[in-house]
mmCIF file of the N, C-alpha and C atoms, coordinates in Angstrom:
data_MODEL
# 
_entry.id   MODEL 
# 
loop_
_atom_site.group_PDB 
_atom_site.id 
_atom_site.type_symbol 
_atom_site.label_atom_id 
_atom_site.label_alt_id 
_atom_site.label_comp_id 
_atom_site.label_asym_id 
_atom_site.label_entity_id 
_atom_site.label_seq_id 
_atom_site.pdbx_PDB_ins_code 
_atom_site.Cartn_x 
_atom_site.Cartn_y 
_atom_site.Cartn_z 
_atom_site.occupancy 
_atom_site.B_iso_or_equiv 
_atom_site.pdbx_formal_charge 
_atom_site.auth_seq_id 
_atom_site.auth_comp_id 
_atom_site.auth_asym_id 
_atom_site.auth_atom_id 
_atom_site.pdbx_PDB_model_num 
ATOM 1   N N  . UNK A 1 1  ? 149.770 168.879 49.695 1.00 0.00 ? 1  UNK A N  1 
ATOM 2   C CA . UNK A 1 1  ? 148.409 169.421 49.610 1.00 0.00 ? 1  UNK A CA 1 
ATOM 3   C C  . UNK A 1 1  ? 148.394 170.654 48.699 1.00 0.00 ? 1  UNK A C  1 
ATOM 4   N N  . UNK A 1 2  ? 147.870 170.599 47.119 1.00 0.00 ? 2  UNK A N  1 
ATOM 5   C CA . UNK A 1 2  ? 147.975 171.673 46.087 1.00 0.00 ? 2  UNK A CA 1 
ATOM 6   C C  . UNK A 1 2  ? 146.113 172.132 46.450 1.00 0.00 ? 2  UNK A C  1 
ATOM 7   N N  . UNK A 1 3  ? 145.869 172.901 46.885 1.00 0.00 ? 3  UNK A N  1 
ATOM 8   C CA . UNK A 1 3  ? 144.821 173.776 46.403 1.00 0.00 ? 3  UNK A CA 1 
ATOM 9   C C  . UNK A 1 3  ? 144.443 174.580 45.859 1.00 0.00 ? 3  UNK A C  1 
ATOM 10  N N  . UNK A 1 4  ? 145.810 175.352 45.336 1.00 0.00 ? 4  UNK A N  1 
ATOM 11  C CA . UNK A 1 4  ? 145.941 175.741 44.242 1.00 0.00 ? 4  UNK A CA 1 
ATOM 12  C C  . UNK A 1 4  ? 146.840 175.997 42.916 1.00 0.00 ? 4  UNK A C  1 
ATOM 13  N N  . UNK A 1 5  ? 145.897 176.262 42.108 1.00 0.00 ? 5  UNK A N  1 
ATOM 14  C CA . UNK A 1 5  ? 146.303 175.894 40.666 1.00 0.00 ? 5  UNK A CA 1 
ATOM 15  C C  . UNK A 1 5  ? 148.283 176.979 40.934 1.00 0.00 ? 5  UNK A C  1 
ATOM 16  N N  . UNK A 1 6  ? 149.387 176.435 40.348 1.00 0.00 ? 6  UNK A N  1 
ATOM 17  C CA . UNK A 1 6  ? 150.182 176.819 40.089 1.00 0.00 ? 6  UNK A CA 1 
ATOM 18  C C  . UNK A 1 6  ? 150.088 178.605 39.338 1.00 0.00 ? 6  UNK A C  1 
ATOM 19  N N  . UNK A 1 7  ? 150.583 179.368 39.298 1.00 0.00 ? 7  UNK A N  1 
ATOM 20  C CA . UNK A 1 7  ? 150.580 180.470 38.239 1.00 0.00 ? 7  UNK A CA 1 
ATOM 21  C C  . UNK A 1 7  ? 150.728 180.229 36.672 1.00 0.00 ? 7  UNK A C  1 
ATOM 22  N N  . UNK A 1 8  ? 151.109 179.413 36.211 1.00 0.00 ? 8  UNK A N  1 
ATOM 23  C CA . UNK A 1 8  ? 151.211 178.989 34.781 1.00 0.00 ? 8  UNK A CA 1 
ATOM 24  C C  . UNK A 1 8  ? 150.391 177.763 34.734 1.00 0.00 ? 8  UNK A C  1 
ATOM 25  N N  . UNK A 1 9  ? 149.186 177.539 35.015 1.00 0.00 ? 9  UNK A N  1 
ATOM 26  C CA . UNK A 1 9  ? 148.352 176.403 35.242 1.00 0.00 ? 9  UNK A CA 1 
ATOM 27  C C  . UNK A 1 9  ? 148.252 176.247 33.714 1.00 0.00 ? 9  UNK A C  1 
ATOM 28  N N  . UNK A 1 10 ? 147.877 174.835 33.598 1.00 0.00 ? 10 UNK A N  1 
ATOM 29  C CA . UNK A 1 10 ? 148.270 174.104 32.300 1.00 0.00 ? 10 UNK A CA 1 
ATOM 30  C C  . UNK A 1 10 ? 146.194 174.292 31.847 1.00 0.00 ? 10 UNK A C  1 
ATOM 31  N N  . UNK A 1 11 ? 146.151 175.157 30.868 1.00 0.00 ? 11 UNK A N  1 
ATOM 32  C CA . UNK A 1 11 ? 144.498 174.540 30.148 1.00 0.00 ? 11 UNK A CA 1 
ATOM 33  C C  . UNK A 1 11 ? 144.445 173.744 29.650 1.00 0.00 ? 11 UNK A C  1 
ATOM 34  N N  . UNK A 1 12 ? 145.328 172.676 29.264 1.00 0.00 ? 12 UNK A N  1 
ATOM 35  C CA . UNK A 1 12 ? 145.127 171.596 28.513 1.00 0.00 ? 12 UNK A CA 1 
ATOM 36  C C  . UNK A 1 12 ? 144.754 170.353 29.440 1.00 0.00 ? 12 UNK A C  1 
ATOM 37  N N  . UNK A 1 13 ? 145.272 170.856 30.987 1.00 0.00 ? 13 UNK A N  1 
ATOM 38  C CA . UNK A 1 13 ? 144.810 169.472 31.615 1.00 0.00 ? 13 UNK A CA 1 
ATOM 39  C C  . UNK A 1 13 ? 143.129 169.893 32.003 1.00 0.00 ? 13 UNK A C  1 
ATOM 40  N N  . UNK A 1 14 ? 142.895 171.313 32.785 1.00 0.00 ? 14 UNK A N  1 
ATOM 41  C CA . UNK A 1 14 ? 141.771 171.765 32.950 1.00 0.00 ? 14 UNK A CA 1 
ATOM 42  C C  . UNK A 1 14 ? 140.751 171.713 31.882 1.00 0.00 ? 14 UNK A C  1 
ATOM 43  N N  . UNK A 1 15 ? 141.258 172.233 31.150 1.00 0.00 ? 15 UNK A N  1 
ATOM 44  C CA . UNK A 1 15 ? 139.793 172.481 29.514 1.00 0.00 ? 15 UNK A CA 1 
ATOM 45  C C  . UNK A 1 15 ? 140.344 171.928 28.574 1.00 0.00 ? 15 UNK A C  1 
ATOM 46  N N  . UNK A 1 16 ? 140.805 171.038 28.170 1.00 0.00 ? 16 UNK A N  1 
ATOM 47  C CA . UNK A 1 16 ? 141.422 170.391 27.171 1.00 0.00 ? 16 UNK A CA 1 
ATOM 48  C C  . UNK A 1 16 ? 140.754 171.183 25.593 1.00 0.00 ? 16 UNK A C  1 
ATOM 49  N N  . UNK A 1 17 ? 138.958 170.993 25.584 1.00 0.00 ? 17 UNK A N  1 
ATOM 50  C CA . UNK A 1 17 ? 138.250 171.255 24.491 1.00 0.00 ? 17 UNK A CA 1 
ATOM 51  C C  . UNK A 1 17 ? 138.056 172.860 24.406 1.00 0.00 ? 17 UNK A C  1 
ATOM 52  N N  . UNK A 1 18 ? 138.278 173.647 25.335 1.00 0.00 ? 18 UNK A N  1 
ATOM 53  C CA . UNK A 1 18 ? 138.775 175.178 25.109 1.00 0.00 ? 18 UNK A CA 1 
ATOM 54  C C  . UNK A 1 18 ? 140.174 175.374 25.003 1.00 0.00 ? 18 UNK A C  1 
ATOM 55  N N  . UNK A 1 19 ? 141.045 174.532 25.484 1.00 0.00 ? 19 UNK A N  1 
ATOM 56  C CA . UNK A 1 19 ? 142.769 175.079 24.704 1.00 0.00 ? 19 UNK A CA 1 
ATOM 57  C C  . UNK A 1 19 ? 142.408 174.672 23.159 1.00 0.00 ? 19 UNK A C  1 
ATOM 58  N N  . UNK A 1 20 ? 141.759 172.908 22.873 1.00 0.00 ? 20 UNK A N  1 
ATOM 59  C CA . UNK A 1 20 ? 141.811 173.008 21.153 1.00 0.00 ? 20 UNK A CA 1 
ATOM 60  C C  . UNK A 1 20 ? 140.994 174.343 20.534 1.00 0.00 ? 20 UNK A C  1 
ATOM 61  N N  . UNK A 1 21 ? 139.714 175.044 21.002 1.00 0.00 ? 21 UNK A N  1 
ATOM 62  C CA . UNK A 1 21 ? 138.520 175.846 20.471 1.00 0.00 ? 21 UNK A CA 1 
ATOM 63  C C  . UNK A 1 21 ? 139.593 177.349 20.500 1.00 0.00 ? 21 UNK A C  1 
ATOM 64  N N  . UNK A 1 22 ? 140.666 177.508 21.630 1.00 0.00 ? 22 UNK A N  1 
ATOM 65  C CA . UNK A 1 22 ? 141.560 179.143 21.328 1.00 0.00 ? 22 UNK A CA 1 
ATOM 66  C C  . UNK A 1 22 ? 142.457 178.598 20.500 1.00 0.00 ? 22 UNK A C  1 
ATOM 67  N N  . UNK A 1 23 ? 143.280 177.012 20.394 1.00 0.00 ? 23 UNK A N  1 
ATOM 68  C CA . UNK A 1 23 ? 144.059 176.992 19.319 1.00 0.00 ? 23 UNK A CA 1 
ATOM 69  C C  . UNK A 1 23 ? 143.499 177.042 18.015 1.00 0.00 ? 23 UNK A C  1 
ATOM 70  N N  . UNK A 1 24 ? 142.456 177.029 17.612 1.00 0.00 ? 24 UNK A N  1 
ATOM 71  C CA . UNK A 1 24 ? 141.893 176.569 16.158 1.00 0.00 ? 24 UNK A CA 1 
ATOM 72  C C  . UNK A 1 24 ? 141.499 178.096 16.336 1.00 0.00 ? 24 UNK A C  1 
ATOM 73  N N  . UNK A 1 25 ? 140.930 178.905 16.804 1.00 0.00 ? 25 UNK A N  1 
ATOM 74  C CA . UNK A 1 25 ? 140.368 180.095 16.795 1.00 0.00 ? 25 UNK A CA 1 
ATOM 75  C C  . UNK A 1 25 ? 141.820 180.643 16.574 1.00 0.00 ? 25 UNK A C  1 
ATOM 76  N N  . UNK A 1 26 ? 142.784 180.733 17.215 1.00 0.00 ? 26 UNK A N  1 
ATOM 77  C CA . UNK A 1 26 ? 144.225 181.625 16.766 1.00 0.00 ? 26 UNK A CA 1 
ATOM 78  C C  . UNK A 1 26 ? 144.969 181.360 15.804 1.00 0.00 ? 26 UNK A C  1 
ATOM 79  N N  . UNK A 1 27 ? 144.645 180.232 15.309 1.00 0.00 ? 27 UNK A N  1 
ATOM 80  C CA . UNK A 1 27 ? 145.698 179.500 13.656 1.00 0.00 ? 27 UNK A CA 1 
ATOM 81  C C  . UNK A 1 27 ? 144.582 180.006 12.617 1.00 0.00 ? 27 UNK A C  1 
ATOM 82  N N  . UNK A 1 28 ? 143.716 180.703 12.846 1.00 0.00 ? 28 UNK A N  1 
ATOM 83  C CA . UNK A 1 28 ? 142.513 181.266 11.978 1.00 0.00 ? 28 UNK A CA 1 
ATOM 84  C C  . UNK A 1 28 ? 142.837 183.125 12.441 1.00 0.00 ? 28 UNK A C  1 
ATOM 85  N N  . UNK A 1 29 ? 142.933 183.344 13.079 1.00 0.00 ? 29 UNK A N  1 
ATOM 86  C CA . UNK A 1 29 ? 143.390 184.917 13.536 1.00 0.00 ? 29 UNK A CA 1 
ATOM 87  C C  . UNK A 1 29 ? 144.251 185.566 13.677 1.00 0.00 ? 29 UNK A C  1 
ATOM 88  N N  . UNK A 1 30 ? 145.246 184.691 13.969 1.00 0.00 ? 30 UNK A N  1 
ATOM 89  C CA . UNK A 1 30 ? 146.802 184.599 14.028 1.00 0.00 ? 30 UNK A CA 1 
ATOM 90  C C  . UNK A 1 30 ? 147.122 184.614 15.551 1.00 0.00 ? 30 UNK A C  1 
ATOM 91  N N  . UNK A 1 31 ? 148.634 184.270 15.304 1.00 0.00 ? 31 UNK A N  1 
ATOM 92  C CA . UNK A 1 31 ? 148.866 183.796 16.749 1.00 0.00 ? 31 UNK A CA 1 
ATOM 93  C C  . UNK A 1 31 ? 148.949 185.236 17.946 1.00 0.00 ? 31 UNK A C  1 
ATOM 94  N N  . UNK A 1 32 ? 148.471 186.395 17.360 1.00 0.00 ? 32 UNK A N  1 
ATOM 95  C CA . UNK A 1 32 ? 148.375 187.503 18.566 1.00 0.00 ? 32 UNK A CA 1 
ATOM 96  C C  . UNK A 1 32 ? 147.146 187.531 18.977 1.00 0.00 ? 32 UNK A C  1 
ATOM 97  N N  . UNK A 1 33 ? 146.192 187.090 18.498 1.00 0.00 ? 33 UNK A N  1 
ATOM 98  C CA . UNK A 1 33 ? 145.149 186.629 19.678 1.00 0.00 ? 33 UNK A CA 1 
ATOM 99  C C  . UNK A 1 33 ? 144.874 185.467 20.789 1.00 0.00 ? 33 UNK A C  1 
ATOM 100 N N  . UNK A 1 34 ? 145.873 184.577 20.259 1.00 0.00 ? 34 UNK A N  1 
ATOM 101 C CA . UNK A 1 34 ? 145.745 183.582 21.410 1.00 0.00 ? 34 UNK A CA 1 
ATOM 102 C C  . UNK A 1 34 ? 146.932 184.203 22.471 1.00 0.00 ? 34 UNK A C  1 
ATOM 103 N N  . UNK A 1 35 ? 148.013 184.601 22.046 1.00 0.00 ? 35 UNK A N  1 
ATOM 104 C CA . UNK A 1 35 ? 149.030 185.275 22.587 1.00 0.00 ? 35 UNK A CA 1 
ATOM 105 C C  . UNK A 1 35 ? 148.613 186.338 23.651 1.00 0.00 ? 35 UNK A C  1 
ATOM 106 N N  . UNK A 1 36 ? 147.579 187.232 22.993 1.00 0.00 ? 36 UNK A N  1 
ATOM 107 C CA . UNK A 1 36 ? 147.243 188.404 23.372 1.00 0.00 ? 36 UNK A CA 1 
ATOM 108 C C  . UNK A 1 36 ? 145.565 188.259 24.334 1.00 0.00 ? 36 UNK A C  1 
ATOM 109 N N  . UNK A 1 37 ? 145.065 188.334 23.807 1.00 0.00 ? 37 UNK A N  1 
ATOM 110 C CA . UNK A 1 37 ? 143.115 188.319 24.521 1.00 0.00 ? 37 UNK A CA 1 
ATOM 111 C C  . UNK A 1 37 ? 142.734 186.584 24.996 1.00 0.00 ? 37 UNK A C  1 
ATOM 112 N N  . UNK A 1 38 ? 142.726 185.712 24.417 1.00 0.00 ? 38 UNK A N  1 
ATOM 113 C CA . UNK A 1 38 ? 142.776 184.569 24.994 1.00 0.00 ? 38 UNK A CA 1 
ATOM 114 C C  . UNK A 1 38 ? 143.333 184.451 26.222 1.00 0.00 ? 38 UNK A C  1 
ATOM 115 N N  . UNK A 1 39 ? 144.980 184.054 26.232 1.00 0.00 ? 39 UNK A N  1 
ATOM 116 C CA . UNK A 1 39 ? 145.400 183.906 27.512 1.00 0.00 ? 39 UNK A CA 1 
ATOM 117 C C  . UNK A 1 39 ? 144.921 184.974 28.370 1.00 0.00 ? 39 UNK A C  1 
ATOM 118 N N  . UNK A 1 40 ? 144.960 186.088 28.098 1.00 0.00 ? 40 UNK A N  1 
ATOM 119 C CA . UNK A 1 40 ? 144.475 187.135 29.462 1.00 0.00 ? 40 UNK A CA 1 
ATOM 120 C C  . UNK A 1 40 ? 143.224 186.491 29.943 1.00 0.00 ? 40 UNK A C  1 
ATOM 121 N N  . UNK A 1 41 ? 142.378 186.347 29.081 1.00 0.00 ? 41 UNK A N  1 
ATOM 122 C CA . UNK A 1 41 ? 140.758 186.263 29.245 1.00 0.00 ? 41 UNK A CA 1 
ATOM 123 C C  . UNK A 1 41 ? 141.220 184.679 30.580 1.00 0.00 ? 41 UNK A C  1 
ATOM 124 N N  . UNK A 1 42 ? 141.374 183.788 30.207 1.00 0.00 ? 42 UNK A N  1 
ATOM 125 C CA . UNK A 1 42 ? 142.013 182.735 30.883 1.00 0.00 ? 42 UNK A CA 1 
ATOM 126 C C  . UNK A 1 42 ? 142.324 182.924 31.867 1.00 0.00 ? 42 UNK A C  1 
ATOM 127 N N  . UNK A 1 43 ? 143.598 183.424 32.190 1.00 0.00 ? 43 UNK A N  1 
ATOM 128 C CA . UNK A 1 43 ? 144.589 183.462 33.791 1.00 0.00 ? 43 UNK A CA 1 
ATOM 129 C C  . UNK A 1 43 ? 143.428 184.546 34.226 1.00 0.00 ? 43 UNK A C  1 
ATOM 130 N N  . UNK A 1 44 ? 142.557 185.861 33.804 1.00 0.00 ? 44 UNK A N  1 
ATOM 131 C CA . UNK A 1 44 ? 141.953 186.336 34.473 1.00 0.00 ? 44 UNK A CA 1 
ATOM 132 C C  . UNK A 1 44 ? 141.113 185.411 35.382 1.00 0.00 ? 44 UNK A C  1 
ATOM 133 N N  . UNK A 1 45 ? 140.457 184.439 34.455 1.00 0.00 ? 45 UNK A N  1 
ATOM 134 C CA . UNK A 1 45 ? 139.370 183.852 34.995 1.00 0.00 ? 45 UNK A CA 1 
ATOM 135 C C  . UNK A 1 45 ? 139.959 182.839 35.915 1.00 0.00 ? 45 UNK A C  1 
ATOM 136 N N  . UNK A 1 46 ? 140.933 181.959 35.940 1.00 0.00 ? 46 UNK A N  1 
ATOM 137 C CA . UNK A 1 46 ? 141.695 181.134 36.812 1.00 0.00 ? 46 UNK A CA 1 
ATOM 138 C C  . UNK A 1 46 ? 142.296 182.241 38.073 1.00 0.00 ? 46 UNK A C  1 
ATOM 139 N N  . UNK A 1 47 ? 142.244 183.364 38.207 1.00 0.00 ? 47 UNK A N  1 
ATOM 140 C CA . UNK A 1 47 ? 142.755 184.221 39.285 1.00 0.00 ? 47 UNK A CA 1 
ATOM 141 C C  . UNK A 1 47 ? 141.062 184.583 39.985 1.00 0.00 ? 47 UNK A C  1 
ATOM 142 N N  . UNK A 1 48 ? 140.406 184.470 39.272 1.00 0.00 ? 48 UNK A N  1 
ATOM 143 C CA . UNK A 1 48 ? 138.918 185.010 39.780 1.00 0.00 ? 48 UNK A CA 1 
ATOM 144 C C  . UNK A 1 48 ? 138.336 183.932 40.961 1.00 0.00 ? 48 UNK A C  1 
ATOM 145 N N  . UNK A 1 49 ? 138.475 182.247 39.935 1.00 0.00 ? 49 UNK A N  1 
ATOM 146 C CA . UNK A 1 49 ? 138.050 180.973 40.449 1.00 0.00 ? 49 UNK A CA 1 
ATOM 147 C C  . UNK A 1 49 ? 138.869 180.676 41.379 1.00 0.00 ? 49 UNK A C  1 
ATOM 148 N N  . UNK A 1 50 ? 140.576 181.235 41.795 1.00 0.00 ? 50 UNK A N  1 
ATOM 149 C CA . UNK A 1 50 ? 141.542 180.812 43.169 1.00 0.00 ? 50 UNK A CA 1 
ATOM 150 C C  . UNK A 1 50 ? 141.012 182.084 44.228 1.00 0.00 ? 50 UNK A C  1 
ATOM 151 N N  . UNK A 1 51 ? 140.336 183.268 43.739 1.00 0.00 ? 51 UNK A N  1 
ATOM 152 C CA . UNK A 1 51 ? 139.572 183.715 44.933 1.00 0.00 ? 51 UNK A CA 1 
ATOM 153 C C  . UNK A 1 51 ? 138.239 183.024 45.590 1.00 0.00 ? 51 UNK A C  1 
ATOM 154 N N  . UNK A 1 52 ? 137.565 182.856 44.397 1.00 0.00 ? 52 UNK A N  1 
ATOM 155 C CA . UNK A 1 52 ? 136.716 182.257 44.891 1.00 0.00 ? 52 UNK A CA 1 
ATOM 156 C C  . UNK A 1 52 ? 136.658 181.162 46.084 1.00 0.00 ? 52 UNK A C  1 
ATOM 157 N N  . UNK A 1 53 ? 138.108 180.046 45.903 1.00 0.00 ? 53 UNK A N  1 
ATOM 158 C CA . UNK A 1 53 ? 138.295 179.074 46.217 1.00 0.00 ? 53 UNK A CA 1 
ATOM 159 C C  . UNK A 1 53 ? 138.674 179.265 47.571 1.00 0.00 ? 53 UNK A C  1 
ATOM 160 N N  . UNK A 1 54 ? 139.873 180.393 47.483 1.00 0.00 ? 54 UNK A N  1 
ATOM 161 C CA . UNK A 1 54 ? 140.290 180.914 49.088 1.00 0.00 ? 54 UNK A CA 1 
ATOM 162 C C  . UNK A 1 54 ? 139.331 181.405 49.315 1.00 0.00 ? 54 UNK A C  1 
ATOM 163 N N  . UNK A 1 55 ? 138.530 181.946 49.298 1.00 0.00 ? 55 UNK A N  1 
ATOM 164 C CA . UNK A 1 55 ? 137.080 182.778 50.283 1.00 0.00 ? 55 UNK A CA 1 
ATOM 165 C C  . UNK A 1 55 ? 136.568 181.431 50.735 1.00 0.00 ? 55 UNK A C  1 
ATOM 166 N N  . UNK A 1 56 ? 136.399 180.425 49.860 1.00 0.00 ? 56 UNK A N  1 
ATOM 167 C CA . UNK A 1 56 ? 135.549 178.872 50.765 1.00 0.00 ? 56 UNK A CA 1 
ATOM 168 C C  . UNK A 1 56 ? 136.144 178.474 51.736 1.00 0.00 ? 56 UNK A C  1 
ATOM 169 N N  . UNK A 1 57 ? 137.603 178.392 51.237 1.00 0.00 ? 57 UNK A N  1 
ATOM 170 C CA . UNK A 1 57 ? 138.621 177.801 52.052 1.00 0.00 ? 57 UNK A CA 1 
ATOM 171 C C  . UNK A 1 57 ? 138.830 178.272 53.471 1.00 0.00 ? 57 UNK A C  1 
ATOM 172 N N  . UNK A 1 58 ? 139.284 179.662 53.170 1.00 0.00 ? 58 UNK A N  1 
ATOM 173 C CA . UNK A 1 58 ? 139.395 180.761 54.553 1.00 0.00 ? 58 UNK A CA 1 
ATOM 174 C C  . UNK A 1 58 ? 137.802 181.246 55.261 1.00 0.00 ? 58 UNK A C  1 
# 
């Protein structure tokens, strides 16, 4: 029983068309923004949505 997402949760299975939209956005910016502000912006928001999830849950 997984209810929740792992710590290194994969965006490619979740958002497939936002991992291609930060990869094409970082091969245009270079790779320290997908490295850097992308992923944060991401695991922030996947840590926001597993509270959310435990507050339903619990």
């Amino acid at each position: 029983m997984h209810h929740h997402h792992p710590p290194d949760w994969s965006i490619d299975e979740h958002s497939p068309e936002l991992a291609a939209q930060i990869r094409s956005y970082g091969m245009e910016e270079g790779d320290v923004v997908l490295v850097g502000g992308s992923n944060t912006g991401v695991r922030e928001a996947a840590v926001a949505a597993n509270s959310a999830a435990l507050e339903l849950v619990g």
